[in-house]
FITIPA-392644 format. One record per residue (C-alpha): residue in one letter; x, y, z. Coordinates in steps of 0.1 Angstrom, whole numbers, plus 5000, padded with zeros to 4 digits. Layout:
aXYZ...
END
This chain:
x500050005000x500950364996x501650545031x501150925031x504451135043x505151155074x505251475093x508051455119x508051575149x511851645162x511651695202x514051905220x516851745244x515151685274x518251835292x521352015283x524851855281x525352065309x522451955328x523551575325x524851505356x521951685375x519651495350x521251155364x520951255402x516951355400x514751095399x512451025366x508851115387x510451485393x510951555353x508451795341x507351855306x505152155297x503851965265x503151595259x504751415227x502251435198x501951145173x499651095150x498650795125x502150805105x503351095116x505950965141x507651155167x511551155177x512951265210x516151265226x516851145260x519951235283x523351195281x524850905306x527650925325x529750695348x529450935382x528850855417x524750855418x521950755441x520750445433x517250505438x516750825412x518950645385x516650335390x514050535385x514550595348x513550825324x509850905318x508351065292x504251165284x503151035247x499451175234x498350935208x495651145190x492950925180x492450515180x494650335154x495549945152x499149985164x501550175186x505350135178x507750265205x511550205202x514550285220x517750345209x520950385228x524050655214x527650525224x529750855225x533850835228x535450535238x533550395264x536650225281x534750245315x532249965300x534849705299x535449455325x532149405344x530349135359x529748945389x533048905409x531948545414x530248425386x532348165362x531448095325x532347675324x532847515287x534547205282x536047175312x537347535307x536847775334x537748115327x537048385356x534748635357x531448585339x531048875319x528249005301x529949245268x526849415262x526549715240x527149975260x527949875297x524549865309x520649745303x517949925303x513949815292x511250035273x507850055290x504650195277x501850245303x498350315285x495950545293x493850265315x496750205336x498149825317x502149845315x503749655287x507249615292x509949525263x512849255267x515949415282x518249545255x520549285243x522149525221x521549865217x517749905203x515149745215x510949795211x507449775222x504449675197x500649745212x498049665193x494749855197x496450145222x493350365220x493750745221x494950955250x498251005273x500350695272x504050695298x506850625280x509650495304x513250405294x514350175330x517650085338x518249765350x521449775368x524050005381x526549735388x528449885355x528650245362x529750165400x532549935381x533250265362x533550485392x535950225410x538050255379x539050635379x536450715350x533950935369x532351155352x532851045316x529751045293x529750695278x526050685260x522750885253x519350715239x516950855215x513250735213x510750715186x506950635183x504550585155x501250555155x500250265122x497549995106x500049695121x500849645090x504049615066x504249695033x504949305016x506749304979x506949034965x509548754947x512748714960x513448954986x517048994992x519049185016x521149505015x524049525033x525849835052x528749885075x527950075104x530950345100x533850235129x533150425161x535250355194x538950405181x541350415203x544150175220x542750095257x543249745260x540449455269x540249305304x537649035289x536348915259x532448775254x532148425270x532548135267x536348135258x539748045276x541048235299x541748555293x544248775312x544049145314x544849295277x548949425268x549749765271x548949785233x545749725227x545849335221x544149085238x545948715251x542848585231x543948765201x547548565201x545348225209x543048295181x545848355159x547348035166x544347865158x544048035128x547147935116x546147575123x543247625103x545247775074x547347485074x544847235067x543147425043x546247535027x544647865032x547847965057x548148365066x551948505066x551648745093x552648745124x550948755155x549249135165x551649325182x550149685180x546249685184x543949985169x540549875183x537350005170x533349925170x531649855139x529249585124x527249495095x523349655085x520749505066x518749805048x517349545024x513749405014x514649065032x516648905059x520348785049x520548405060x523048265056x523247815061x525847545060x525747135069x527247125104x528146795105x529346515078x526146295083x523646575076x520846435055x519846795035x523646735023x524646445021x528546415003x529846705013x532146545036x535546485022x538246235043x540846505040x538046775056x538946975086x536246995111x536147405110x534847495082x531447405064x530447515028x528247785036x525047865010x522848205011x519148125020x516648404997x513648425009x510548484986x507148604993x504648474964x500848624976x500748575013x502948235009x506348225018x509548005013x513547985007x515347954977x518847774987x522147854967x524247614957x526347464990x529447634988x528547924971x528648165000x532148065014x532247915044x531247875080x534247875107x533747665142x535547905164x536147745199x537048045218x533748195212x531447855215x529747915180x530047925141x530948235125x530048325085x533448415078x532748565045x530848875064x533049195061x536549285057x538349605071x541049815055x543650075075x545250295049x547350595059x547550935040x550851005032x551051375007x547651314986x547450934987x545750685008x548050385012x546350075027x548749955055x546549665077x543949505068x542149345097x542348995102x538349005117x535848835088x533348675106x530448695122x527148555142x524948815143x521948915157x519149175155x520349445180x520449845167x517749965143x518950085108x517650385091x516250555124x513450745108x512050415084x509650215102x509649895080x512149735099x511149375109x510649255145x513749155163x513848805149x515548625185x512448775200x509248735178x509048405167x505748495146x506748785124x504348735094x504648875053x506249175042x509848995040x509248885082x508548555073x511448395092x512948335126x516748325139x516047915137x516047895098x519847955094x523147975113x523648345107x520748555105x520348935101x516749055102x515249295076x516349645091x518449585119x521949575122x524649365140x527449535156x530849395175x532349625199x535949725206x536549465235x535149185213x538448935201x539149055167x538149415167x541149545157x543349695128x547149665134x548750005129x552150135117x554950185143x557550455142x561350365149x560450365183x557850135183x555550355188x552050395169x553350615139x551650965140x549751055108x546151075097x543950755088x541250605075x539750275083x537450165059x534849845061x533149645034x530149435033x531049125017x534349184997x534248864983x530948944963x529448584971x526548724992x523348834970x521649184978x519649434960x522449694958x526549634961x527750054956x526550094996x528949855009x531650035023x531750275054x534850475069x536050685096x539250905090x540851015121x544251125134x547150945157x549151145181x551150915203x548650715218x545750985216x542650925187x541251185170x538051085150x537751385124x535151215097x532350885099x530350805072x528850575049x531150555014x534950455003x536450765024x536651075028x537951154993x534251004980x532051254963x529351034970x529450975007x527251055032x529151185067x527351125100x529851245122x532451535114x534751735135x537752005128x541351805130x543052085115x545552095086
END
């Protein structure tokens, strides 16, 4: 169906960024809003909430949360309320949290603290109550976008509540010197629809994006996400003992597969937070037999076979009326899937690639590529902010219908959901670019650009192959980062690109 255009309603900052620490220490009840939200059937409103830092607070305000009124105007089908949450800087007091006592166990392997790496050092939930006093309440945030869907809402003044669900992580931060430092902000959104998405049809393939590297800097890793092998505190340069084990493995890997990199083991670490977006008409899913007895693929296995990697196949889905199904690629034809025992799951290794290049006079010379290909996504950050046709988050909602929702994290081994996008943080194993060292050994100072592609193999299909790349140029001084320029395109150079973040580095 055609939708009208929306009329949106941008919201002011509920405080100032000099008003964020007095916005943490009063409690949500005493926040006072002259105005209600408006929104109106598709015409959506967007708001931003308050900046988050890691400061010595009173538990029960911050519990509290963040409350905001919503007027829905008249009576519609559906209510859509989502939450979004804004890393800013390097959010190095986010890393290394978790019970003091808790222990991951696999295989026998023990490794210390259990640590939860979520995406940005604390959880929080989205509430809605409704004008007749019911309280829906969303999953806590696995990642950093999360959502409430009510049907039939009914007009009137609906509470919108963003609710933390911890402080253990900000008290962490405080213990570690870091007081004081903004680490995130969240932005929320509502729209008022007919529960209904729009549902092309035929094969309905996926459009991938890298979410332009944010979070680049050198503080090294205490911890890695769990399950893996022990994992002392990171070196003084940015690398992590996993980094050197995963290496090793790798190697091992290459050998078999006669697929054996050159390089050495990391020695200077650049880490950074990126991921992969799906802004297409379908979900990517992505398949592979995981074992050499699997019936859908039977003679796959070869006697000289490693037991790592699997022939991986793409997995379209197509919408024919209101029926759905999947059209399979030929096994193989995707790459391959990777075991990877330090992290307890299969990887797509065939995901993204990231390139380090260094402007030297007028030319960008590439100088590291990363080593970090693969992934196991899930559904946690909302792309395109202002479209509304993403899916539901597909590890949540089991029963997403048409309209390129037809399928659930269960009908591959790496599945991206239409509209959402996957990201892997700096203090995830692998998130790094090795950079250039001066005579001293130190990082060599210079400007940069790191640039990440969406399948640069070209096996993956998608509607559209000229949006794959991202970037973010930014300058070294010792071991100080300067971001200067994020955006989606080859560089900074591009004509084309489209900057979402830019700041004065001189020169």
């Amino acid at each position: 169906m055609t939708r009208p255009s929306p009329t949106v309603c941008r919201i002011a900052p509920v405080v100032s960024a000099s008003l964020v620490l007095i916005a943490m220490l009063v409690p949500a009840r005493a926040e006072a809003r002259e105005e209600p939200i408006e929104v109106g059937l598709y015409e959506p409103a967007f708001w931003e909430g308050p900046g988050i830092t890691a400061s010595p607070l009173d538990r029960e305000a911050f519990m509290a949360g963040w409350s905001y009124d919503l007027h829905v105007r008249h009576a519609a089908p559906a209510l859509r309320v989502s939450l979004d949450l804004v890393p800013h800087g390097l959010r190095d007091w986010a890393d290394g949290r978790g019970p003091e006592t808790a222990t991951w166990s696999t295989w026998g392997l023990t490794n210390g603290p259990a640590v939860w790496l979520g995406a940005v050092g604390a959880r929080f939930a989205l509430e809605v109550e409704t004008p007749s006093g019911v309280v829906h309440r969303s999953a806590m945030t696995t990642g950093y976008s999360t959502e409430l869907f009510l049907t039939r809402p009914g007009a009137g003044r609906h509470r919108v509540r963003v609710v933390p669900q911890d402080l253990a992580e900000f008290a962490a931060a405080v213990n570690r010197g870091v007081s004081g430092r903004e680490g995130l902000s969240f932005r929320l959104r509502a729209q008022l629809n007919d529960g209904k998405l729009d549902s092309p049809q035929g094969e309905l393939l996926p459009n991938l994006r890298i979410v332009p590297p944010f979070e680049i800097g050198f503080a090294a890793p205490t911890y890695t996400f769990a399950p893996s092998p022990s994992v002392p505190p990171g070196t003084a340069h940015g690398c992590m003992a996993e980094e050197h084990e995963e290496h090793t493995f790798d190697q091992l890997v290459g050998a078999l597969t006669e697929d054996a990199e050159p390089e050495g083991p990391p020695v200077h670490c650049l880490r950074f937070s990126a991921g992969i977006e799906n802004a297409g008409d379908g979900p990517l899913v992505m398949s592979a037999p995981l074992w050499p007895d699997d019936p859908a693929h039977s003679g796959w296995w070869d006697a000289q076979q490693d037991n790592f990697d699997f022939p991986a196949f793409q997995r379209v889905l197509v919408q024919e009326g209101k029926q759905t199904s999947y059209r399979d690629g030929k096994l193989g034809s995707a790459g391959i899937m990777r075991f990877h025992p330090f992290h307890g799951h299969h990887h797509y290794e065939n995901a993204y690639g990231y390139t380090l290049y260094e402007l030297r006079g007028d030319e960008l010379v590439p100088v590291a590529p990363s080593r970090k290909r693969g992934f196991n996504p899930g559904d946690e950050k909302l792309a395109d902010w202002e479209s509304f046709e993403q899916c539901r988050q597909s590890s949540r909602d089991q029963t997403a219908g048409p309209g390129g929702c037809a399928y659930t994290a269960a009908d591959g081994i790496a599945v991206l959901g239409r509209g959402w996008g996957d990201i892997y943080e700096w203090n995830r194993g692998g998130q790094y670019a090795e950079v250039p060292l001066d005579e001293l050994g130190r990082p060599r100072k210079g400007t940069y650009v790191l640039v990440g592609t969406a399948d640069p193999d070209g096996v993956i299909r998608e509607t559209d192959r000229s949006d794959n790349s991202s970037y973010a140029s930014f300058v070294i001084t010792g071991a100080e980062v300067k971001v200067c320029e994020r955006g989606y395109g080859s560089g900074p150079g591009d004509p084309e690109r489209r900057v979402i973040e830019d700041h004065d580095c001189g020169g």
